[in-house]
N, C-alpha and C positions, 0 to 999 in steps of 0.2 A: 501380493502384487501392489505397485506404487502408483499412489494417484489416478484409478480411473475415474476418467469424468461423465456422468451420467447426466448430459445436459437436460434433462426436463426437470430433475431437481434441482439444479444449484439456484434457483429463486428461494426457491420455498427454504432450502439449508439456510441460504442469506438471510432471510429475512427473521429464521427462527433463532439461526447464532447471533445476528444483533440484537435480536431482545435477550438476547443468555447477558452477551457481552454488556449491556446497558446496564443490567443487574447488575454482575461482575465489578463493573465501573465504580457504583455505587458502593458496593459492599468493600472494595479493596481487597478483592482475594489475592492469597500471598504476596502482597504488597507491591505487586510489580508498576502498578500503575503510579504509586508514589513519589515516583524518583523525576516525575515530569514536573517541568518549573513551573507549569501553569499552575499545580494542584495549589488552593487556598488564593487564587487571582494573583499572581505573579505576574502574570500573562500582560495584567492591563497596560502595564507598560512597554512602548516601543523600543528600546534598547534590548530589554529583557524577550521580550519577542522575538527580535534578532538573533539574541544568544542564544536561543533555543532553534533556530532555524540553524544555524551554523554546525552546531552539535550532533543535528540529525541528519545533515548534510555529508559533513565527514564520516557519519556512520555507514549510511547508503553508500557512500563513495567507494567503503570497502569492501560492502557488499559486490557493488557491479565491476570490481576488479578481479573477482573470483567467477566471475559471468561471461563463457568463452562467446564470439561473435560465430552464428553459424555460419557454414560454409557455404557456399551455392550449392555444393553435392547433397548437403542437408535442408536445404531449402530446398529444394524439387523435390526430396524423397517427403517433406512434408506438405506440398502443393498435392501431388498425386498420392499419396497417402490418404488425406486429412481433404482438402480444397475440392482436388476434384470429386472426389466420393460425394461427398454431402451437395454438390453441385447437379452431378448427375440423379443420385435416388432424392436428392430431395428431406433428406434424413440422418442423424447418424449412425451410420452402418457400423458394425462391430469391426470391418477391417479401420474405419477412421476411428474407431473410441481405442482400439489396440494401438495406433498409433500415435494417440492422444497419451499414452499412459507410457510419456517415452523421455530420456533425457533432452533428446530434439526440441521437441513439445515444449518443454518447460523453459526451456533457454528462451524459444520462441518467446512465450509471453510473459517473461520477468525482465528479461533483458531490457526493451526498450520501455519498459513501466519504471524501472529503475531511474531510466534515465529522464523519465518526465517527474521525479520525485526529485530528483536532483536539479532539473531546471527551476520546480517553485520553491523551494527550498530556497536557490538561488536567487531567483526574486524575489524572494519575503527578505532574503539577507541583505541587499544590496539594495533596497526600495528607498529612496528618499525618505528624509526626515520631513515634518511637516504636515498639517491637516491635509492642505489640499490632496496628497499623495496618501492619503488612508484608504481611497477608495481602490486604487490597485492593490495596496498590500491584501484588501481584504478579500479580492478579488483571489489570490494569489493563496492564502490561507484556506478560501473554499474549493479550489480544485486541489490541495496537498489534501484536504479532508475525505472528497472523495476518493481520491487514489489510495488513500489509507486503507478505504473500507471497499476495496476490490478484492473479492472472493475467492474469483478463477487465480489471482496476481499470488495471494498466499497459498493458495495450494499447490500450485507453481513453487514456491520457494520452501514449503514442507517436505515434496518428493526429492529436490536437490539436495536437502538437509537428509534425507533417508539416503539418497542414493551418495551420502561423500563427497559430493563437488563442491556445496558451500559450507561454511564453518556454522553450527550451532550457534554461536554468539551472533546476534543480528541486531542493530539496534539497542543494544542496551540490554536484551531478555535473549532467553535460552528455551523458549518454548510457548507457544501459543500464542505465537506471532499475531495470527488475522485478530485473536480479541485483545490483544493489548492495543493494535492499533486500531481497532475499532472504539476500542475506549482514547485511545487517543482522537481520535477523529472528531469525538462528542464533547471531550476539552475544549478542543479548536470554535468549535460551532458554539457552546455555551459560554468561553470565557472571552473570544474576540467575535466570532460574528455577532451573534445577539446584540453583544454591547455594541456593536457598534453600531449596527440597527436601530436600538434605544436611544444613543446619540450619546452612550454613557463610555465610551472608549475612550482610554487615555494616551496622547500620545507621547 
């Protein structure tokens, strides 16, 4: 069965797969993390920054092109499915985890995550040049960081990947999406937030 979600773990998954993935990051298993421009401080430069934001931008783009908008018949059947259930007991009942573990579902919360990955994306690509304008880019860099390392968001796009609606190729990799971009998210945080923290960012 695809994707049920057994929400009293997904912390505890969370917090155990980033420390996998921090490792991971670390070690370069099968290289996937490699092919990112920040690896070896690319990053520190704002041009280069940009080109990496545009890159990932086009990629998500084709992502949420293969990401149908649900219908209203499907939004209700997931409000009274899913909403009201958990409203009324208080819990998640098995008839809302069954319809948690649904193509509906999944649209549900990738769709519009796509699209906030696409707006800072957007932002960081199109951000003024110049100091004074570092403090939004960086602004902008630390909510694409977090959206990276949403948990629910990739297991959402692992089921659609099992269930045939979206393509294998996502971004660049072909498999274990949440920790390459969880290793990407620690790039982000280590080669441009920090520095710029430090005061040691280049623009």
């Amino acid at each position: 069965m695809l994707g049920i979600r057994k929400a009293p773990c997904l912390l505890a998954m969370s917090f155990l797969t980033f420390a996998i993935c921090a490792y991971a990051h670390k070690a370069r298993i099968g290289g996937e993390l490699d092919d990112v421009e920040g690896h070896d401080g690319y990053w520190r430069d704002k041009k280069s920054r940009q080109r990496q934001a545009e890159k990932w931008r086009e990629e998500f783009k084709k992502l949420d092109a293969q990401l149908a908008t649900l219908s209203p018949e499907e939004e209700h059947w997931l409000k009274v499915e899913i909403d009201d259930q958990i409203a009324s007991s208080g819990t998640y009942t098995k008839r809302a985890l069954d319809a948690m573990d649904s193509r509906e579902y999944d649209l549900r919360v990738s769709k519009p995550h796509v699209a906030l990955i696409i707006c800072a994306l957007n932002n960081i690509a199109t951000c003024s040049l110049g100091a004074r304008y570092q403090k939004d880019e960086i602004k902008y860099w630390t909510e694409l960081a977090c959206l990276f390392m949403d948990f629910e968001f990739w297991q959402s796009v692992d089921d659609l990947v099992s269930r045939n609606i979206v393509q294998k190729a996502i971004n660049g990799v072909t498999a274990n999406y949440y920790t390459n971009h969880v290793g990407w998210a620690q790039q982000i945080l280590n080669e441009i937030v920090i520095r710029y923290l430090r005061g040691h960012l280049v623009e």
